[in-house]
Residue, then its C-alpha position, 0 to 999 in steps of 0.5 A: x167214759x169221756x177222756x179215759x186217761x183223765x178219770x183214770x189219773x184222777x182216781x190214781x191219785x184219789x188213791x194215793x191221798x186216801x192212803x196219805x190219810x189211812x195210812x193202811x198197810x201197803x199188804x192190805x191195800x195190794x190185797x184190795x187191788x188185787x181183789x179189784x183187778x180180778x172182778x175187773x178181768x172177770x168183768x171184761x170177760x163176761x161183759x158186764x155193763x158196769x165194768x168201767x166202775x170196777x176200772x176206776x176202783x182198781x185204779x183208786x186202789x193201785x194207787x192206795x197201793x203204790x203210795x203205802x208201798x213208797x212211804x213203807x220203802x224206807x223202813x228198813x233194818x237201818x233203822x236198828x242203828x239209828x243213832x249209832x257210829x257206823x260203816x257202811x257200803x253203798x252204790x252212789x245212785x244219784x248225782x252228787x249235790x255239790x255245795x260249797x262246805x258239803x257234798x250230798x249224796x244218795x247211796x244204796x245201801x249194801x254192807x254196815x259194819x259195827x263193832x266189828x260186825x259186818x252184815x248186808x243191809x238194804x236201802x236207801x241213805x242220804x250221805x252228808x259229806x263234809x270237809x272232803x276235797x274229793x267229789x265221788x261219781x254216779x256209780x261209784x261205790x263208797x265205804x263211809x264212816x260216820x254217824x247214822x240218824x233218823x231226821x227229828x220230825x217237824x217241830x215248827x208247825x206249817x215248816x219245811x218236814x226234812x223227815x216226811x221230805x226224804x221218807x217221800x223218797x224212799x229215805x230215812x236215815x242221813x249218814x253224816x261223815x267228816x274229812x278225806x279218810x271218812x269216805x273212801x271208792x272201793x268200787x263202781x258199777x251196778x248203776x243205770x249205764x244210760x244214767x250215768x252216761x247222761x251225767x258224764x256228758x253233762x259233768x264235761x258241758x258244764x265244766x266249759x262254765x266253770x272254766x270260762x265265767x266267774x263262779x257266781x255266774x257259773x252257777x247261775x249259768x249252770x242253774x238256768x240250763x241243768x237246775x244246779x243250784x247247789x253252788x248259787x248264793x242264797x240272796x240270788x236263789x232269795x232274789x229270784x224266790x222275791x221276783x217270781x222268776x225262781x223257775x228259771x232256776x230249776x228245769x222245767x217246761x220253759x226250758x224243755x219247750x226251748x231246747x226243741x224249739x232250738x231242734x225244730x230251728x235246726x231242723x227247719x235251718x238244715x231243710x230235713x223232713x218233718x218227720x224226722x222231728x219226732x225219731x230226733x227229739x226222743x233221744x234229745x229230751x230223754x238225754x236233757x232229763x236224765x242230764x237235769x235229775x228227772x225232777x217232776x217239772x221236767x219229766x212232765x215237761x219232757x213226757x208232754x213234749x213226747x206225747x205232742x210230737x209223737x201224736x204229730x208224726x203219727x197225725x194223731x190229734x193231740x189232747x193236753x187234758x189227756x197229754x197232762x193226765x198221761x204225764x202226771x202217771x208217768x211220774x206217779x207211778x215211778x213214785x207216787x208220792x210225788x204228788x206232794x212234792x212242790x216241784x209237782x205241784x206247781x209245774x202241774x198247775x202253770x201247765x194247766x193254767x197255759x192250756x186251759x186259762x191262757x186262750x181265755x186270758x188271751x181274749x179277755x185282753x184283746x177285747x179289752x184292749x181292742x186287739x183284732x185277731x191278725x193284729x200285730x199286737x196280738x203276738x204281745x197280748x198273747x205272751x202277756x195273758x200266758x204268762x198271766x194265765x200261769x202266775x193265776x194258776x200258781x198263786x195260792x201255792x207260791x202262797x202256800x209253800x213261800x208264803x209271798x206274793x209277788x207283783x212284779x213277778x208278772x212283768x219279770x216273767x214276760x222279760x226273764x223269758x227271752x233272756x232265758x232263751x238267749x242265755x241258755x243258746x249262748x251257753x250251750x253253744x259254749x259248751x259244745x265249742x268247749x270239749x273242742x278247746x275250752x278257749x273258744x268256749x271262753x270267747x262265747x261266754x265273754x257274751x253270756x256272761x253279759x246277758x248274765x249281767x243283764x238278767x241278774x240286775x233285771x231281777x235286783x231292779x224289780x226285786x228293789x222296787x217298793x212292794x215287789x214282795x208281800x209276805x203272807x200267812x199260810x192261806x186256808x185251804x179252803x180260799x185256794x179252793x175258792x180261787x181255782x174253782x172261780x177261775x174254772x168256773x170263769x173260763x166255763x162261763x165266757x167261753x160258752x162250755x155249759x148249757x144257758x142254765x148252769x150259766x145262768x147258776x153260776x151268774x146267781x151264786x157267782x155273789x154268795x161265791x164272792x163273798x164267802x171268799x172274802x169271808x175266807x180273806x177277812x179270817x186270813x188277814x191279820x187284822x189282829x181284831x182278836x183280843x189275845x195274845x200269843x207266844x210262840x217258843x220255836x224250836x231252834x235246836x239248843x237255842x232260845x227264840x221266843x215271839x210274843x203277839x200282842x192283841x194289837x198285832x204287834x210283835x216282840x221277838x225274844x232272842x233269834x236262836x243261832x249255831x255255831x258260826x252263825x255270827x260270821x257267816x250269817x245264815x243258819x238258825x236265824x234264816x232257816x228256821x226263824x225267818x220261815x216261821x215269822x212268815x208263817x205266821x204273818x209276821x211282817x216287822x219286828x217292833x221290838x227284837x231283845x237280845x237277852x245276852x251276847x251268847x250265839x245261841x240266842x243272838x246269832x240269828x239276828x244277823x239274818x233277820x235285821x235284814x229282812x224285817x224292818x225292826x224298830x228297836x233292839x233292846x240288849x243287856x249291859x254285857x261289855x267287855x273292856x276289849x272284846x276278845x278275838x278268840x271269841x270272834x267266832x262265838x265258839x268260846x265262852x271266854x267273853x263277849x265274842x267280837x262278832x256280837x259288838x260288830x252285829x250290834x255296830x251293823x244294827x245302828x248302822x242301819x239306823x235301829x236304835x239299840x237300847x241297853x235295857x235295866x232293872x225297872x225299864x218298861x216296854x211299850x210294845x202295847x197298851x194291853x200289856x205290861x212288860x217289865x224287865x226284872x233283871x239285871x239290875x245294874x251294868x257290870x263288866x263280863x269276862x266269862x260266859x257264865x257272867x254273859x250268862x248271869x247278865x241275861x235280859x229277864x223279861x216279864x210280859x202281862x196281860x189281864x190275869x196272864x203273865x210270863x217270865x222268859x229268863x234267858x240263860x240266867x245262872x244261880x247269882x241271877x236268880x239270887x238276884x232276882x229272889x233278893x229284888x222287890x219285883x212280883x215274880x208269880x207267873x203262870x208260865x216261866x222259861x226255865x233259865x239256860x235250856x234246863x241246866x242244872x242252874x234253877x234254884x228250888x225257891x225261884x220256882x217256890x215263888x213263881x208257881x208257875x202252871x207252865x214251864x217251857x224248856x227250849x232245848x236242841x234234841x241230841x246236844x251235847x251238854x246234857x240239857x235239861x239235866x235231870x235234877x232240873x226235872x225233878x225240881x219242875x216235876x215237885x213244883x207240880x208244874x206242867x213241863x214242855x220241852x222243844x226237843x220232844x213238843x217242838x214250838x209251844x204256842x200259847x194263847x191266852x185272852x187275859x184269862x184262859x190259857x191254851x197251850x197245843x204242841x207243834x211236834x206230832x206224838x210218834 
């Protein structure tokens, strides 16, 4: 078996996907491998021929094994008190994750408390700490009051699954607590002693940062060399994200490969033997891993490292195939289902693309640029196709998982790194100076902190320039498969791996290859060729955001959704959810955003996404109050127009949007296929409460062919009075049931739209009782198909003027 520790791994991992697909039993599939490793034990015993078949087997099924035993781990007796307030007893298990309104803890449950009753529990619970000045340690133990629930399942298809993200970790309920009195220390110990070292030593080095720079630059300075990331503003993590340099930010092989460059330096400075390389470097990248987290780049990063020192000491060849394959084992076996982490993922593919495109990268740019080996310029050619060779290797899952492409990521990376290997010395250096006396620290980090200056304005240069980001639509997995097998097909060829025949196959299918890839692009681009129209009803919690694809390629955004705050701090519903979606879906501009009413809900995330899209126009609904209220400011009160809603609209004009106050009659040219009417209001009236904010909601209705919509707003009972006692045609196949399914719809609204389908978009678990069960039964006698974003996630419609397909974004549980 050629390169054993290779297939091995592959088969592990086969194992683990098939069980991702099975879903067997974590029993069965231990009872399989245990099967499998006593005919492979028998095997060896007597000598069979074959028995290499058996190894890999047992090895497909270990990993079968292991990846159910995982995704069966968290499911626990805790899940009987999903939903319920609760006390529980827990061991902090995992650094802290400290952000700026909120702490993140990982706890290992050992004691829950309700109604007086006290009983031992197990697992694992990812406490959300708010509103506490008190930041717990590593082994600590706590007893916290608060609310314990399971994460709803991904209602926006292709969007970040919050619930499969923390199951893959073993985790299923959140516990969320409030205030100084909700968490209290009764305890400590029972955690790793080598851990928690590790984390103390890295809690004092970083604090000479926190000491000594601005907090901004701290926690970028913090980033770069322990991946913190929870105190950096997310424009920078968004610029870094944009420039491709994002890695930086989380540790991985470049800083690994740093920190024992800097060894090998001291080591080479001080004239030490080289075998004291090895015996040094173990403890120095075990203590740098466990300090980081033990994220997958990092432990990848460290293993390999080992792996190659070690293999020098012993004057061993070093094999990176088989160093990768072993590195990747130590990480899945710990958890296999890291596999579908995207740290993993990407750390494992720039590695590869390194190792195995990089010589070929390498010779391909000398030749082309007539570099002779030897050359001083080949040093410069070499460090140009590495870093080439990693973006090749990542860019359908940077495209997958981000959904953009950077251009500029490439030269960004070949000037980041250096500047990385520079600021991470500084810092370092001032960390240590600092546990002597935190002022020599603050004189070293008088230069990082312009290195710092100078790295972050490199980013925002490249992250300004036109075109430094496209954004995409998901990718088919099919072209990400046609690109890796394109580039190993490339690197074969040119280095000379096979035979004149398979050469010479590949060379003749190389243009069927070539232009099933472009058949692949063709279907992926949005070049709008088909004539329908789509209208996503997202799922924002309790809000509305509706968008409406033309057949021409044009879009129509219908409210933003938004939490409470969202006006103010400007991130929340708007970026987090909205955002993400459009990109999914491959949207680059908003040709038409209408905000139906000033109610935060529906308008807070705008804030966010007029910053990040180009929009051509605004249509709003004539809600004014005379002075706006600046106890509304914070769009909490429903006792006006909230002054954040008129500044989000100044902000909009300042960035030279034209905003229109939409009426009764108006139409809107978003395509020559369609027919959008604004049904309602009718006429401009002063607002001074929320249930007039309500009644003077933008009710829009969209036609195309023999298919219409009507998307309501939170229109109230004298709304819909109003649009009963108008001429408009009110008949439509789908309605937006007004104001999430209050108990506000009135009977004969319903009478003369017949609607086919009926859409509540609804937050699961609010507080105001939507959609209220009268409501219900008035859609269920209207005889009307009803879905609500709350249990189906998005609903997608698709309609060729004709027909009408509706799928569902959430899976049935």
């Amino acid at each position: 078996m050629n390169r054993p520790v290779v297939v091995l791994a592959v088969f592990f991992t086969a194992g683990i996907l098939i069980g991702e697909i099975t879903a067997l039993k974590a029993s069965v599939a231990f009872i399989l491998a245990a099967f499998s490793f006593a005919a492979a034990a028998a095997g060896f015993l007597l000598s069979w021929q074959k028995n290499s078949r058996l190894l890999l087997v047992l090895f497909l099924l270990l990993g079968l094994a292991l990846s159910r035993l995982w995704a069966e781990s968290g499911e626990t007796a805790l899940l009987n008190y999903d939903g319920q307030r609760v006390v529980l007893t827990g061991l902090v298990v995992s650094e802290p994750d400290v952000r700026e309104d909120k702490v993140f803890y990982l706890l290992q449950a050992r004691e829950l408390t309700r109604a007086g009753e006290t009983s031992p529990v197990s697992g694992l619970v990812r406490l959300q700490l708010k509103g506490s000045k008190r930041v717990f340690a590593y082994g600590d133990i706590l007893r916290v009051s608060g609310l314990l629930a399971r994460p709803d399942p991904a209602g926006n298809p292709g969007l970040f699954d919050y619930r499969t993200y923390l199951e893959r970790q073993g985790i299923s309920l959140i516990l969320t607590a409030r205030g100084d009195e909700a968490a209290r220390k009764v305890g400590s110990g029972g955690a790793n002693p080598l851990q928690g070292a590790a984390l103390a030593v890295k809690q004092k080095l970083s604090g000479a940062a926190t000491y000594s720079l601005a907090p901004a630059q701290a926690a970028v300075l913090n980033g770069i060399i322990f991946g913190v990331q929870g105190l950096i503003d997310r424009d920078t993590r968004q610029a870094f994200s944009e420039t491709g340099v994002v890695h930086i930010l989380s540790v991985s092989g470049l800083h690994v490969g740093l920190v024992l460059a800097a060894l090998l330096g001291l080591l080479r400075l001080l004239k030490l033997p080289p075998a004291w390389t090895a015996p040094l470097a173990t403890p120095l990248l075990l203590a740098y891993a466990m300090m980081t987290g033990l994220n997958p780049a990092v432990t990848r990063a460290a293993a390999m490292a080992l792996l190659f020192v070690w293999a020098h000491h012993f004057g061993r060849d070093s094999d990176w195939p088989t160093t990768l394959a072993l590195a990747a084992m130590v990480i899945l076996v710990r958890n296999p289902l890291q596999l579908y982490h995207p740290g993993f993922q990407l750390s494992f593919a720039a590695t590869w693309g390194i190792l195995y495109l990089g010589p070929f990268f390498t010779s391909v740019c000398a030749k082309f640029l007539r570099v002779p080996p030897g050359a001083t310029g080949r040093l410069a050619v070499q460090a140009f196709a590495v870093t080439l060779a990693a973006q090749a290797a990542t860019v359908p899952l940077v495209a997958w998982y981000y959904n953009l492409l950077s251009p500029v990521s490439l030269i960004a990376n070949i000037l980041a790194v250096p500047l990385t290997g520079l600021i991470m010395a500084f810092g370092v250096m001032a960390a240590l100076l600092g546990q002597v006396w935190l002022p020599l620290a603050a004189l070293v980090n008088v230069s990082t902190g312009y290195v710092l200056d100078i790295f972050l304005t490199m980013v925002g240069f490249f992250r300004s320039l036109p075109g430094a980001v496209i954004y995409l639509s998901t990718p088919p997995v099919l072209l990400a498969a046609a690109w890796y097998a394109s580039l190993f097909a490339a690197e074969k060829v040119y280095a000379g791996r096979w035979g004149e025949a398979a050469a010479q196959l590949v060379k003749r299918w190389a243009p069927v290859g070539a232009a099933l890839a472009l058949v692949l692009v063709l279907i992926w681009w949005p070049w709008h060729n088909k004539r329908e129209m789509t209208v996503h009803f997202i799922d924002v919690g309790q809000g509305d955001s509706i968008l409406v694809q033309a057949p021409g390629g044009r879009n129509m955004l219908i409210d933003t959704g938004g939490r409470p705050g969202e006006f103010n701090a400007g991130t929340g519903t708007g970026d987090q959810v909205v955002e993400p979606y459009l990109r999914k879906t491959g949207v680059r501009a908003i040709d038409v955003l209408v905000l139906t009413h000033p109610h935060e809900d529906h308008s807070g995330g705008a804030v966010s996404l007029v910053k990040r899209f180009p929009v051509q126009m605004v249509l709003v609904s004539h809600a004014v109050e005379e002075e706006p209220s600046a106890t509304a400011a914070d769009g909490g009160r429903e006792d006006g127009v909230p002054a954040a809603y008129t500044t989000l609209l100044d902000n909009i004009e300042g960035r030279g949007i034209p905003v229109e106050i939409a009426l009764a009659g108006d139409r809107i040219a978003l395509d020559s296929d369609l027919k959008i009417e604004v049904l309602s209001p009718a006429e401009s009236h002063t607002v001074r409460s929320g249930s007039d904010i309500n009644n003077s909601s933008l009710v829009i209705k969209v036609t195309f062919g023999r298919r219409s919509f009507i998307f309501t707003g939170d229109a109230e009972l004298d709304e819909q009075r109003e649009l009963l006692r108008g001429e408009a045609d009110l008949k439509a196949d789908v309605l937006k049931v007004p104001h999430h399914g209050s108990r506000s719809l009135l009977p004969a609204l319903l009478e003369l739209v017949r609607p086919e389908a009926s859409v509540i978009s609804v937050g699961a678990h609010n507080t105001f009782g939507h959609p209220d069960q009268a409501t219900l039964n008035i859609l269920s006698a209207a005889g009307t198909s009803v879905y609500r974003t709350d249990q189906d996630g998005a609903v997608i419609m698709r309609t060729d003027g004709n027909n009408l397909e509706i799928s569902r974004g959430r899976k049935s549980e």
